[in-house]
C-alpha positions in Angstrom: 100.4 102.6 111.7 97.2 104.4 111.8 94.1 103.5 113.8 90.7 103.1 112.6 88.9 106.1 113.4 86.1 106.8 115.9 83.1 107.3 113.9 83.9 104.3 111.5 83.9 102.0 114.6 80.7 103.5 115.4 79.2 103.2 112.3 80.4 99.6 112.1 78.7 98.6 115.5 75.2 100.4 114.6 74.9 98.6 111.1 75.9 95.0 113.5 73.0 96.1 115.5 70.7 96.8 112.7 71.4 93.7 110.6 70.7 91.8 113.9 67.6 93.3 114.0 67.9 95.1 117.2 67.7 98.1 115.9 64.5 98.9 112.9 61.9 96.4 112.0 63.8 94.1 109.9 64.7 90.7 109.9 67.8 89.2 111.5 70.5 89.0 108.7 72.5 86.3 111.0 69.5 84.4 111.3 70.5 81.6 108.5 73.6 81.7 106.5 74.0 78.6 104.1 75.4 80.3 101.1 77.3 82.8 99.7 74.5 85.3 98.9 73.6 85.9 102.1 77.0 86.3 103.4 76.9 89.0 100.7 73.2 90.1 101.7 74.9 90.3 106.0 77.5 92.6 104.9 76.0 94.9 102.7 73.2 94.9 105.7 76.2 95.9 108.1 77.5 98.2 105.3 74.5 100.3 104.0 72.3 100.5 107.3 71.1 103.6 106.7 69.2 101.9 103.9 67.8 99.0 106.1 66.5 101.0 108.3 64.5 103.3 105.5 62.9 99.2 104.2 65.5 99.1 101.2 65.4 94.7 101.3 68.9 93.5 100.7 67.8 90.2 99.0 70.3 89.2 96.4 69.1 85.8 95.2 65.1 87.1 95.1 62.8 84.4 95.9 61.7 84.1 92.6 60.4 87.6 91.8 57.5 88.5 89.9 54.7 87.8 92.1 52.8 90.3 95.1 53.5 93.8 92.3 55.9 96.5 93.0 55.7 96.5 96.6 59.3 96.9 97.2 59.5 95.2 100.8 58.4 91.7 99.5 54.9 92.5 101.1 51.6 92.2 99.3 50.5 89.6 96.6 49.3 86.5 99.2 46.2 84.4 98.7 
């Protein structure tokens, strides 16, 4: 049977430090799980890191869109 490799374990463990927000300014993708989108939002967080921590948001279900322009981060737009 063959064991999973060095640098994948690695690269598991810093994208579970990431989505917990210990590592980059994000927000804690454990913080809150109700429903299945952000299970899915957690895991891609764990999976694509690298994009967390450049402010790619993993939001699936949106928060109704459309308002605050093209920001991108979900920042900008308040009154």
């Amino acid at each position: 049977m063959r064991r999973f490799g060095l640098l994948p374990t690695i690269y598991i463990v810093i994208g579970l430090l990431v989505a917990g927000g210990v590592i980059g300014d994000e927000g804690n993708y454990f913080s809150d799980i109700d429903n299945l989108e952000e299970v899915i939002e957690l895991i891609l967080a764990i999976l694509l890191w690298p994009l967390v921590l450049l402010g790619v948001g993993l939001d699936i279900g949106g928060d109704g869109g459309g308002e605050g322009g093209s920001g991108g981060n979900g920042s900008g737009g308040g009154n």
